[in-house]
C-alpha positions as CSV (number, residue, x, y, z in Angstrom):
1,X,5.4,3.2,0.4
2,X,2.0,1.7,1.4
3,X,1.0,2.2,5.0
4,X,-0.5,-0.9,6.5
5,X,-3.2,0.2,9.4
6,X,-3.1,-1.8,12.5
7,X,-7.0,-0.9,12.4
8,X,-9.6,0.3,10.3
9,X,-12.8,1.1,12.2
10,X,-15.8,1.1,10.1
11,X,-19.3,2.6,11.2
12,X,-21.2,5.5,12.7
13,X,-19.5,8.8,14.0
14,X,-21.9,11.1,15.8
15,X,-21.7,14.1,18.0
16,X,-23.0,13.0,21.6
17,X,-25.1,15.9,23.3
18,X,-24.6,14.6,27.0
19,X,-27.3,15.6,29.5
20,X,-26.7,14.9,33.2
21,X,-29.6,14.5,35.2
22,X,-30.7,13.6,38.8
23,X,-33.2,11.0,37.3
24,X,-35.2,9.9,34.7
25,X,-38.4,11.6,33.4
26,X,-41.9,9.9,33.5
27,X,-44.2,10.2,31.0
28,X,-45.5,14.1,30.2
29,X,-42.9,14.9,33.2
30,X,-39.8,17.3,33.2
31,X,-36.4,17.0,34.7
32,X,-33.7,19.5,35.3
33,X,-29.9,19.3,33.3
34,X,-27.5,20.2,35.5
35,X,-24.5,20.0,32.9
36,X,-24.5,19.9,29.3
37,X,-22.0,18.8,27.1
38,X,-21.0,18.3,23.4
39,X,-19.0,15.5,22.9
40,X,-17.5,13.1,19.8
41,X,-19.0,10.1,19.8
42,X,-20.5,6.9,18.0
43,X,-19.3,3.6,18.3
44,X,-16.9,2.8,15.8
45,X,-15.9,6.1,16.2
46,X,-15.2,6.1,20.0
47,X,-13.3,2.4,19.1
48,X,-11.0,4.5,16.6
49,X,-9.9,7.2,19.0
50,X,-9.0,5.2,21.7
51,X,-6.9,2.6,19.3
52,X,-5.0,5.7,18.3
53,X,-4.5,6.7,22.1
54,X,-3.3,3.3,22.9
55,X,-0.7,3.3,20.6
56,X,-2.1,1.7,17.4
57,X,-2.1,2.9,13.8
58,X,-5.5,3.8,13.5
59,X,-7.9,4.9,10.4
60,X,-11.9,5.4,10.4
61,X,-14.5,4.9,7.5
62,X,-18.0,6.2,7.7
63,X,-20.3,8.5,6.4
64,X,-20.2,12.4,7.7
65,X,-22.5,15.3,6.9
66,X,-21.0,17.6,4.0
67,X,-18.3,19.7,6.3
68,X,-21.4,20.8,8.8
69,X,-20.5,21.9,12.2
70,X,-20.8,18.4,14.2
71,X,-18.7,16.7,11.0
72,X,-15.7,19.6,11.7
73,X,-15.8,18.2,15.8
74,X,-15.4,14.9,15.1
75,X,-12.4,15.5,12.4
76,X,-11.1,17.8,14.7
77,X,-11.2,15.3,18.0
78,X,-9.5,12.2,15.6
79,X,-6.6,14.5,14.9
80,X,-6.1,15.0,18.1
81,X,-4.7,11.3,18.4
82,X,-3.8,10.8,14.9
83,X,-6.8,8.6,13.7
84,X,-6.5,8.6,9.9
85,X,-9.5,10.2,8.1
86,X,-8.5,10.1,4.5
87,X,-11.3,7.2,3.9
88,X,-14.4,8.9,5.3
89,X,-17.3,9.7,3.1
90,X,-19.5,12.5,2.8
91,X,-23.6,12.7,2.2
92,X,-24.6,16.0,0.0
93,X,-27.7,15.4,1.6
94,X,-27.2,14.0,5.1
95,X,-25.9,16.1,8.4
96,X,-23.4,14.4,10.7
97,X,-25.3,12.2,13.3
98,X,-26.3,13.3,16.8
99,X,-26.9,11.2,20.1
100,X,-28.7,12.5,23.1
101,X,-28.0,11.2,26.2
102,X,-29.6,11.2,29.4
103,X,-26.9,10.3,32.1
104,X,-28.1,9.9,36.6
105,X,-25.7,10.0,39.3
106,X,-25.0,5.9,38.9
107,X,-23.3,6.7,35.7
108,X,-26.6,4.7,34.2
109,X,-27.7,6.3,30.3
110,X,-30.9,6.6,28.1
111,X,-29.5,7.6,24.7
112,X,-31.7,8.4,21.6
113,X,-29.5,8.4,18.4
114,X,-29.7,10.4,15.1
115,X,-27.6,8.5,12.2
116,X,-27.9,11.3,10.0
117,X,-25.1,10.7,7.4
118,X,-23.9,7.7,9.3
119,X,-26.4,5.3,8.0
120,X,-26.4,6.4,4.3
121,X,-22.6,4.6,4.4
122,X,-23.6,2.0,1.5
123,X,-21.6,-0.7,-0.2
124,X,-20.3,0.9,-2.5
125,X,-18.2,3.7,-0.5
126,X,-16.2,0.4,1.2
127,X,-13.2,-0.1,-1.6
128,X,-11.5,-3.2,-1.4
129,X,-8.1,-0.8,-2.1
130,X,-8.2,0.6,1.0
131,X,-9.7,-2.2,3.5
132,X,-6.5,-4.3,2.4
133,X,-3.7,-2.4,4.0
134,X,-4.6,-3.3,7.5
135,X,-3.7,-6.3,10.1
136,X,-7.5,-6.1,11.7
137,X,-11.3,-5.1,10.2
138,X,-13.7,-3.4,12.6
139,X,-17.1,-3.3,12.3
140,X,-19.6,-1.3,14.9
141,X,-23.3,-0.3,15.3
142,X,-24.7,0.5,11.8
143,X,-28.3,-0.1,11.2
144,X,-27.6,-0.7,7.5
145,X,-25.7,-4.2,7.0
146,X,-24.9,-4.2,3.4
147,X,-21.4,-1.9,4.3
148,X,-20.5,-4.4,6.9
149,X,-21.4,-7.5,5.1
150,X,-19.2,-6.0,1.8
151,X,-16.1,-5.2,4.8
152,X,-16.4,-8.5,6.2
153,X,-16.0,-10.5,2.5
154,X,-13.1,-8.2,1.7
155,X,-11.4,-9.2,4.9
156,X,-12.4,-13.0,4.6
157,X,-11.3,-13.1,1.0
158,X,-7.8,-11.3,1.9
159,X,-7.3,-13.4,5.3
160,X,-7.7,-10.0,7.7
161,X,-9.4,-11.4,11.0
162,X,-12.8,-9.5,11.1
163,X,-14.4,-8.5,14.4
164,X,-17.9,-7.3,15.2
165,X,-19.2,-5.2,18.0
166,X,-22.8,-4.7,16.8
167,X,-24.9,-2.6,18.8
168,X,-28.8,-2.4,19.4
169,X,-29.6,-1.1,16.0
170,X,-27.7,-4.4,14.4
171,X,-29.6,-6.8,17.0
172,X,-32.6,-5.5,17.2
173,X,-33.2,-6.8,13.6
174,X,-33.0,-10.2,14.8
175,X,-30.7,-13.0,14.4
176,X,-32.5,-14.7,11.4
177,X,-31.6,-11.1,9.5
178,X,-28.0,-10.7,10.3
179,X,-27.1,-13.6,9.8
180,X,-25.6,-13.1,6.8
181,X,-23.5,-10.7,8.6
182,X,-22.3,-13.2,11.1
183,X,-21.3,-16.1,8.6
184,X,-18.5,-13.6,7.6
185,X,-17.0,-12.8,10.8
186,X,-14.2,-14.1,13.1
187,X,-14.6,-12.2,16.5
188,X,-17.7,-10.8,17.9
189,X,-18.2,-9.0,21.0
190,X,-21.8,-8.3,22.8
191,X,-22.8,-6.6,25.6
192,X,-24.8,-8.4,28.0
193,X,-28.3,-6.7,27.2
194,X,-27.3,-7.4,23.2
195,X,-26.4,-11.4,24.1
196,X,-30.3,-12.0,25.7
197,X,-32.0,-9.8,23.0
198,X,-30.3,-11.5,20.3
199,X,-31.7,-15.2,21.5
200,X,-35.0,-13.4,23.3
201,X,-33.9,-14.2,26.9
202,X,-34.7,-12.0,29.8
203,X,-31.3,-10.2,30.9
204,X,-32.3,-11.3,34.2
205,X,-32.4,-14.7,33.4
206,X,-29.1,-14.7,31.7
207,X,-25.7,-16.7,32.9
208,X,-22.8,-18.0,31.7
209,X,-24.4,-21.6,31.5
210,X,-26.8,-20.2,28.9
211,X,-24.7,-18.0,27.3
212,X,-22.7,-21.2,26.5
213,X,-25.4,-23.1,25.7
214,X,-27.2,-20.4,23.1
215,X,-23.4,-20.0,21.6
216,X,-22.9,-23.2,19.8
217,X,-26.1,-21.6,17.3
218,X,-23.0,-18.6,16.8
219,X,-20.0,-20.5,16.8
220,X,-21.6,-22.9,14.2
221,X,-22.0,-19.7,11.7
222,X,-18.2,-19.7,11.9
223,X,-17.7,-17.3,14.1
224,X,-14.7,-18.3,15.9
225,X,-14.6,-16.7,19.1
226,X,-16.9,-14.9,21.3
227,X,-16.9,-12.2,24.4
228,X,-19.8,-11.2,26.4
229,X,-19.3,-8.2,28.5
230,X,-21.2,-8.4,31.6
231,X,-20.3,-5.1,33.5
232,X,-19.4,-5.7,36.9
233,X,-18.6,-9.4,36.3
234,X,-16.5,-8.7,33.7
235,X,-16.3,-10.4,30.2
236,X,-16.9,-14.4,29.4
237,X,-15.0,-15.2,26.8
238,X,-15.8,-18.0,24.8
239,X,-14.5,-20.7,21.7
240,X,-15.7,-23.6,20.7
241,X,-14.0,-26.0,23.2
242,X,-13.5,-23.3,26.1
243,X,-14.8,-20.9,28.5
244,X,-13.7,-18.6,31.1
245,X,-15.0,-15.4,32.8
246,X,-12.3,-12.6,33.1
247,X,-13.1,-9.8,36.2
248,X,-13.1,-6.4,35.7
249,X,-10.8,-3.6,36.4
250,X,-10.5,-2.5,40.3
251,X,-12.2,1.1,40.1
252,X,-11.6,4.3,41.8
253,X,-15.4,5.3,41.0
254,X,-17.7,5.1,38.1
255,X,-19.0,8.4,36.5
256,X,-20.1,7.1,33.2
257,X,-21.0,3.7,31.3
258,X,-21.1,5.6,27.9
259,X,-18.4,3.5,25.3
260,X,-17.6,0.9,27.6
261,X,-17.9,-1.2,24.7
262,X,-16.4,0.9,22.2
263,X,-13.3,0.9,25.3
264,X,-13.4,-3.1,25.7
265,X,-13.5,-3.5,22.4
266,X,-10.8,-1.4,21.4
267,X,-8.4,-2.9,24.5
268,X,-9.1,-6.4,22.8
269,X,-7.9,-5.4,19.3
270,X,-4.5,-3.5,20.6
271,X,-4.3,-7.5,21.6
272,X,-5.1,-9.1,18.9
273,X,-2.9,-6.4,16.9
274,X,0.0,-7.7,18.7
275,X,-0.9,-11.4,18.0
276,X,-2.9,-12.8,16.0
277,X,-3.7,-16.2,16.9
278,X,-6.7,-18.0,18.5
279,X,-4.3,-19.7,21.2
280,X,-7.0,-19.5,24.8
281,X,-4.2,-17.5,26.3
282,X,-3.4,-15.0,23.9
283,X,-7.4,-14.5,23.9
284,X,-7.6,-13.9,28.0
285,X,-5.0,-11.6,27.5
286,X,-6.8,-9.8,24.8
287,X,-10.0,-9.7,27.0
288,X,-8.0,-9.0,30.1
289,X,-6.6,-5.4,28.0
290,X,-10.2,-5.0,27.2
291,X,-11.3,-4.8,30.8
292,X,-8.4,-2.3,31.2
293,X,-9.1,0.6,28.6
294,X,-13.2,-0.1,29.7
295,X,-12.7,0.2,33.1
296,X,-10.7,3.4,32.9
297,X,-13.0,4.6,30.4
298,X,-15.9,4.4,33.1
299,X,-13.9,6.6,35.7
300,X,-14.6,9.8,33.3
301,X,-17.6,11.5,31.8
302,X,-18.1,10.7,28.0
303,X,-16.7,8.0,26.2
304,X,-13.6,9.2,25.7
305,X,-11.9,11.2,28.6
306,X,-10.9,8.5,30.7
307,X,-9.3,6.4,27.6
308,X,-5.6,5.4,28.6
309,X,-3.0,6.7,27.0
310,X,0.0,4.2,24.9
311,X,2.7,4.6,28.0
312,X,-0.6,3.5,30.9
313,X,-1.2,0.8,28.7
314,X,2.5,0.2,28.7
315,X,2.9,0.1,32.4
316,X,-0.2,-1.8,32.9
317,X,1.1,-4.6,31.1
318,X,4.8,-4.9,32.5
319,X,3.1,-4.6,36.3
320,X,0.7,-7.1,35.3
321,X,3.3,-9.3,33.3
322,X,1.1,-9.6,30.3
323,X,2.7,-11.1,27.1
324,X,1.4,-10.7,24.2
């Protein structure tokens, strides 16, 4: 019997190096690390475990080093939850990616990423046999489009709903070169600092009024619907016709901002998992689930500790009297 994935998560898996620090270094300056840790991380990667902790059937593609140390930890950590890793790739002459990651007392980050591997994922390693069996395509933070773009036509010619979470290294090539990329998607979701540096607006001049406005260039690409996270405002979800801006979770604290988006995003797809339609309320729901799984995500240090588990979600959704 087949098995038919409620997920496949496609992009870079890294090991995250996290450095906690009182504040940030000036030029030719030094600063002390209080606390070190090793952590799985990467985008898509972080989006694929906490799927599989929520409750969905979950498998990851990307590109690992040949069985090095960092490539063991992050096959190790997706077992832990069940992600399936039967589809990953490995470079004979790449090592598993690294991050490093400057984190201060606000839970604010500087992070300097290594691909390694991750970025030598190429075309030819996505197989339309595999991407098939699944309800939903995700696609996250890759420098190298040509993967993603050869994901996205697999899931557009197969009618499986494609969404995006790009990433700086996907926007900072400008919107005139991923465009391509964006004609062949149905959902995409952007951090606020990705939204204003993909139209080259100042983040502090950036509203809802504009992010509607600059939309219309997106939504006439095809893209059918699209959230803006805007920390602690919360998400703006957006279609062609309709807007609305969804607050945030209530937190406890914040310790860390690290794979907020990976959280939100994977929060939105147990949604969309559940229903697929582009109904408004279906959608608020979907961004409302987002919120939750980001903003318990932020109440823990890394990107994964603080991820909810299936029976959280569960009871957040009968004392909320979601339907989806």
């Amino acid at each position: 019997m087949i098995e038919i994935f409620d997920v496949i998560c496609i992009g870079a898996a890294l090991v995250d190096m996290v450095a906690q620090v009182t504040r940030y270094p000036a030029d030719d300056d030094e600063v002390f690390v209080s606390d070190l840790t090793l952590l799985s991380g990467g985008a898509a990667a972080n989006t694929a475990y906490a799927c599989a902790k929520i409750g969905l059937s979950t498998a990851f593609i990307g590109k690992l080093g040949g069985h090095d140390a960092f490539g063991n930890k992050i096959l190790n950590d997706f077992k832990e939850v069940n992600v399936d890793t039967k589809f990953i790739k490995y470079s004979e002459h790449h090592g598993t990616g690294s991050a490093y990651i400057a984190l201060n007392k606000r839970g604010d980050r500087r992070i300097y990423a290594h691909s390694g591997a991750a970025n030598y994922l190429s075309k030819e390693d996505l197989l339309e046999k595999e991407l098939i069996n699944t309800k939903i395509i995700f696609l996250s933070s890759l420098k190298n489009l040509e993967p993603f773009i050869e994901a996205a036509i697999i899931g557009r010619n197969n009618k499986i709903p494609v969404v995006l979470n790009p990433g700086m290294l996907i926007i900072d090539q400008g919107l005139k070169n991923i465009k391509k990329l964006l004609e062949k998607i149905d959902f995409l979701i952007l951090s606020q600092n990705e939204y204003a540096s993909l139209f080259n607006i100042e983040e502090c001049d950036l509203n809802e009024d504009l992010i509607q406005e600059k939309s219309s260039t997106l939504f006439k690409l095809g893209i059918q619907v699209i959230i803006t996270t805007l920390g602690k405002k919360g998400a703006l979800l957006l279609t062609s016709s309709r807007a609305e801006l969804l607050p945030p979770l209530k937190l406890k604290s914040l310790i860390d901002t690290t794979g907020a988006g990976d959280a939100f995003s994977a929060g939105f797809v147990y949604g969309l998992v559940q229903n697929i339609n582009l109904k408004f309320e279906h959608l608020k729901n979907n961004v409302e689930i987002g919120n939750f799984v980001a903003g318990n995500c932020i109440q823990e240090l890394g990107a994964r500790n603080g991820i909810p588990n299936r029976e959280d979600l569960i009871f957040f959704l009968d004392s909320s009297n979601k339907k989806i």
